[in-house]
N, C-alpha and C positions, 0 to 999 in steps of 0.2 A: 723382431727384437733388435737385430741389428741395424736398421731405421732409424730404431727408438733412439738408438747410443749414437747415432750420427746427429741426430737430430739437436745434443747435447753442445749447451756453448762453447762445454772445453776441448772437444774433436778436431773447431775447425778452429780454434786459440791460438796467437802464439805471442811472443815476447813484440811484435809489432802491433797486435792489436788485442782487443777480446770480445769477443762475442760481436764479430765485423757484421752489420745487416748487409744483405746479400742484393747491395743497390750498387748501382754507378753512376758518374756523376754525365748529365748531360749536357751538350753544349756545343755551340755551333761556330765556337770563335779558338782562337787557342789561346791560350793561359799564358799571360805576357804580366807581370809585375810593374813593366817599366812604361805599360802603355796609359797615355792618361786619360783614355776613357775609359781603364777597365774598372771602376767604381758604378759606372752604367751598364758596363757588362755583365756584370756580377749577378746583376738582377734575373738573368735569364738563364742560371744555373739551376739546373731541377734535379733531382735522385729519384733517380727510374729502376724498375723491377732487373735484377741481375742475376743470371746463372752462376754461380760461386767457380771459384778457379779450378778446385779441385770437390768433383763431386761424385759419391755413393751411391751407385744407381741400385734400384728394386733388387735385381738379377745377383750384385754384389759385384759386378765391372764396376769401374774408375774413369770417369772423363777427367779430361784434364785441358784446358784451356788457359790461354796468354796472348799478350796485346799486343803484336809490334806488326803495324802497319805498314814499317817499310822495309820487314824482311822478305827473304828470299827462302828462307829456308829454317824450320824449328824441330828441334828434336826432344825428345824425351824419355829419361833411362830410371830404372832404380840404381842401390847400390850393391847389387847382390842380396842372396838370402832371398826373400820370400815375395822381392819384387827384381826381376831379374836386370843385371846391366845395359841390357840389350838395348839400342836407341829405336826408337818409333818415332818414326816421321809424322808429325801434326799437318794439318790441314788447314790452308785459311778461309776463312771464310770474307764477302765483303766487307762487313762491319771493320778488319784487319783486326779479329779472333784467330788464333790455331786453335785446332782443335783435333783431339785424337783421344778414342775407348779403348780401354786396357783389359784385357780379360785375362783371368787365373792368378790374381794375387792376392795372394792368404793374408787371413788377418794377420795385424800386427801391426807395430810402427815402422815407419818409411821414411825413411832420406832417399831424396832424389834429388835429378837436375837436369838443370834446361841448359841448349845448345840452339842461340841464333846465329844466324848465318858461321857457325862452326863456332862458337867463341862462349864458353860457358859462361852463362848468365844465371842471375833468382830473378824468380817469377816475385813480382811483389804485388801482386794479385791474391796471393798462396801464402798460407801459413808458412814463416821462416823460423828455424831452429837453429843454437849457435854448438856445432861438435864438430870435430876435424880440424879442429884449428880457424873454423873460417865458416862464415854464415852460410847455411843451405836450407835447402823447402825440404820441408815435412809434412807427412800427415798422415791420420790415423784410420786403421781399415778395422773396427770394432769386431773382436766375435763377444759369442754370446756368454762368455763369463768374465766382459770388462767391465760392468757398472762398478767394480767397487773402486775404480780413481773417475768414474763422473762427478759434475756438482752438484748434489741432492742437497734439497729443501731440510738440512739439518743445523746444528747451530754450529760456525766455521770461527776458527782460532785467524791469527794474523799471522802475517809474514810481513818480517821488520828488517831495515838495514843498518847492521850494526858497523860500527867501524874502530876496532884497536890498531894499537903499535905493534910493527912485531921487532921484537929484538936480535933477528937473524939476517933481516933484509935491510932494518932500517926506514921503512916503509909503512905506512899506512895501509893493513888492510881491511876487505869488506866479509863480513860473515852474513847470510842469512839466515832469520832467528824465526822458526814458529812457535807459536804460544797456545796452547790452543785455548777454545772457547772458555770463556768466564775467567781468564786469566786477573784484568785489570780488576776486574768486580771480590776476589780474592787475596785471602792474605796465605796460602797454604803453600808449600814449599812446591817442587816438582824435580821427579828424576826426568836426566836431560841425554837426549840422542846425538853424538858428533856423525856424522854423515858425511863424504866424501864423492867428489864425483870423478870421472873417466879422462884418461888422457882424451887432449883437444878441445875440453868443455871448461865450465865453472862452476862458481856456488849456486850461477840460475839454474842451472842444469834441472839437479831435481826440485824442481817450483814447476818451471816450464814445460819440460820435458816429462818428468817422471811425478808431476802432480801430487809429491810425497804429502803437500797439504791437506789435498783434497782425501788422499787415500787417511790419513792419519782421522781429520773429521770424520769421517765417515764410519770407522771400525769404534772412534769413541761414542759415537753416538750410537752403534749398536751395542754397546756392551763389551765388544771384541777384544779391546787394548784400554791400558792405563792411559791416563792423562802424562803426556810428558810434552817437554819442550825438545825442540829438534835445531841443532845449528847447523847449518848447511856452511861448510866453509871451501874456499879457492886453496886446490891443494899445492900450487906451486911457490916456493920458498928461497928462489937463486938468489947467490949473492950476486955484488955486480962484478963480471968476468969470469962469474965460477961455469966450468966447463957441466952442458947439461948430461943427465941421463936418466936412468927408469924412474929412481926416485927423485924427484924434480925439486934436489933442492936439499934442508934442512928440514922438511914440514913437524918431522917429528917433536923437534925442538918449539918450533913457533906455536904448534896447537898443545903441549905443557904448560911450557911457560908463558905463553901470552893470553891463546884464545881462552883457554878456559879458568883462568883469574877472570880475566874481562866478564866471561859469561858470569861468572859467579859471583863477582861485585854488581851486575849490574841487573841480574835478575835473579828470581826467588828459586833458588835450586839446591838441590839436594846435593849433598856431599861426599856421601861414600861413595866406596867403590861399585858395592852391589846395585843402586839408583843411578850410576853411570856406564852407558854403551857407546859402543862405535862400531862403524859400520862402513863400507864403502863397495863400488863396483869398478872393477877393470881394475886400471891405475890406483884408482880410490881405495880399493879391496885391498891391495897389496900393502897401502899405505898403513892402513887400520890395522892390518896384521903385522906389521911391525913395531906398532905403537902399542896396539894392545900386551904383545908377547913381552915386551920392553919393558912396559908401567904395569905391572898387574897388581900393584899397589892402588892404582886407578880405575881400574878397569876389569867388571864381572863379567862382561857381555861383549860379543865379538860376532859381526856377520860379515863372510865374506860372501861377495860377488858377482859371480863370472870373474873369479880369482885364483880358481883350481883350488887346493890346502895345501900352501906354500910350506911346508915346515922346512924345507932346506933351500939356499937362497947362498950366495955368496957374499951376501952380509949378515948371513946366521945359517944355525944350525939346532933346531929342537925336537933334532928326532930322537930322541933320549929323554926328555919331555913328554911326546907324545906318546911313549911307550909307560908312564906313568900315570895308570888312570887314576889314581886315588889324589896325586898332586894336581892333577889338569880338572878332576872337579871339585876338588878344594877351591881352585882358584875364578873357576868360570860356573855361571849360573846360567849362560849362555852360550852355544857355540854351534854355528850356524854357515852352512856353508851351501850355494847354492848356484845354479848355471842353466845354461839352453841345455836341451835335448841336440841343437847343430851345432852345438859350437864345441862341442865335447864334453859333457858333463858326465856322459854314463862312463865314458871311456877311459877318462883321467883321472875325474874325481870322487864320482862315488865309490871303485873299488877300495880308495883311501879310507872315507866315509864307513864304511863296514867295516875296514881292517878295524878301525880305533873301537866301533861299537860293541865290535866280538872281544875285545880285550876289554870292556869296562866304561868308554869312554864316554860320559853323557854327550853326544852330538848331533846332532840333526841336519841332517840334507834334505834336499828340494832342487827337484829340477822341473823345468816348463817347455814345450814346446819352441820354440826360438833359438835365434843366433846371439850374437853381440850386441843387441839392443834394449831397447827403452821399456818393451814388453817385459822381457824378460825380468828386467829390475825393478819395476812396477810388481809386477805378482811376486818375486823376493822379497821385497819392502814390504808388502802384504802379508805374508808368513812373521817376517821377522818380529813388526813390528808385535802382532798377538803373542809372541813368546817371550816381551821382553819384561822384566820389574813386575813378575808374577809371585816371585820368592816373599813370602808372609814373612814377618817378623816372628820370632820366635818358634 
């Protein structure tokens, strides 16, 4: 099974390519632009059978292979979590391949990186992901209950790039907007998802990373979840010279007043409160939960996570709030809090999670196997999304 899920275009995807065939290119000259015979040369460029950079053996080891000819010396580390930091010396081979198998690293997603001759480098052979602030190789070790963010043969909504004003930076920004299937073919309104992604990342995040598309098609086509629109927005909002910190910015302001007029003049979306959610992980989570707890004028549905349940913060304080369960589900039709099994979930957040439910509170937690990663928010997004705009009318 696990094969099967490697075997899928979106494992070895990434914001550099999609669905790369696993050729290279051959050739016996080198690649000069400025040479003026290389229009004759060109002819003898051929794409020959290629071992993929990062590849999923039978066994469930990891090969991992890169180009550099006239190194001395390649290494190669996870980032902690379930692929360990530790650097492993690659091997060259003549061709001037490295190459080096990795064994005992658990499913899940993977950032990692390469070290030639001491100096970190991306393998760009290798699927690249943009988090930390700065582009790094990733890629994905499938277990056997990830089909549901593959791309199956169902019918797939769009991901669009939208772009408002915001009124806090002065700037142009970019939102990505999913639709899903039979959107354009429709005159029918849609409740709409705000989503948030992680310190060091952006709005591609969850496209790229967290395949929230793919997951979203896929649970609509089974039945799973409502049809909604999802906007994936860049959650930082600084003015210029304004000193940074956790909350990066104004965001709260910018996605009231800017994004979501914008969303709402310019596609068919639903307007209350109870047809609009938000959502975010990390950074993201935190953001959501401030916005939410802030507009709940706005907003019935709230997911946090790997956000802990921030109710006190030294920019608020709702623990007087949360101790009112009959006001907290008056106001939310959703509330959703969710994390790794490593990164602390049982330990932090669900004893929170059960305090509020012993006292009345409709809430729901979800924890998963994993650290501070793309998994984990993957199978969250997966929960979340089936609980969200279930509330019938009347």
């Amino acid at each position: 099974m696990v094969q099967d899920y490697y075997k899928n275009p979106v494992v070895s995807s990434s914001m550099l390519y999609f669905h790369k065939p696993d050729k290279d290119l051959k050739m016996n000259f080198k690649m000069d632009p400025y040479d003026k015979d290389m229009g004759k040369k060109i002819k003898d460029i051929k794409l020959v059978d290629a071992e993929p950079a990062i590849k999923i053996l039978d066994n469930g080891d990891v090969r991992f292979r890169y180009y550099a000819p006239d190194a001395k010396k390649v290494e190669v580390a996870g980032c902690g979590g379930y692929f360990s930091d530790e650097r492993r010396e690659m091997t060259k081979g003549e061709d001037g391949w490295w190459t080096v198998t990795v064994s005992g690293i658990r499913p899940g997603f993977h950032n990692h990186k390469y070290w030639v001759d001491g100096n970190l480098s991306v393998n760009p052979d290798a699927p690249v992901g943009y988090g930390w602030f700065y582009p790094i190789n990733v890629f994905d070790l499938p277990g056997e209950e990830d089909g549901f963010w593959m791309l199956k043969d169902v019918p797939h909504g769009d991901v669009r790039m939208e772009l408002y004003p915001s009124s806090v930076t002065g700037r142009l920004k970019c939102a990505w907007v999913y639709t899903p299937a039979g959107y354009d073919e429709s005159d029918r309104k849609y409740p709409v998802l705000y989503i948030q992604h992680g310190v060091g990342e952006d709005e591609m995040g969850w496209v790229w990373q967290g395949h929230l598309n793919l997951i979203a098609d896929n649970l609509i086509a089974e039945g799973k979840a409502e049809e909604m629109i999802i906007v994936m927005n860049c959650g930082y909002a600084f003015k210029e010279g304004e000193m940074p910190n956790f909350f990066p910015g104004d965001f709260d302001s910018e996605l009231v007043k800017d994004c979501i007029p914008h969303i709402e003049k310019h596609f068919r979306a639903l307007t209350d409160r109870n047809h609009r959610a938000i959502a975010g992980l990390s950074l993201g989570s935190g953001q959501a939960f401030f916005t939410a707890m802030h507009h709940r004028d706005l907003f019935a549905n709230l997911g946090v996570f790997s956000g802990g349940f921030p109710i006190q913060r030294n920019e608020y304080d709702f623990t007087d709030y949360f101790n009112d369960p009959e006001q907290v589900n008056r106001d939310f039709d959703v509330l959703f809090f969710s994390g790794g099994d490593d990164e602390g979930y049982l330990r932090s957040t669900d004893p929170i999670v059960k305090a509020k439910q012993e006292i009345g509170v409709n809430v729901t937690g979800y924890h998963h196997p994993g650290f501070h990663v793309w998994d984990v928010w993957r199978f969250s997004a997966r929960e979340y999304l089936q609980l969200l705009f279930q509330k019938k009318e009347g």
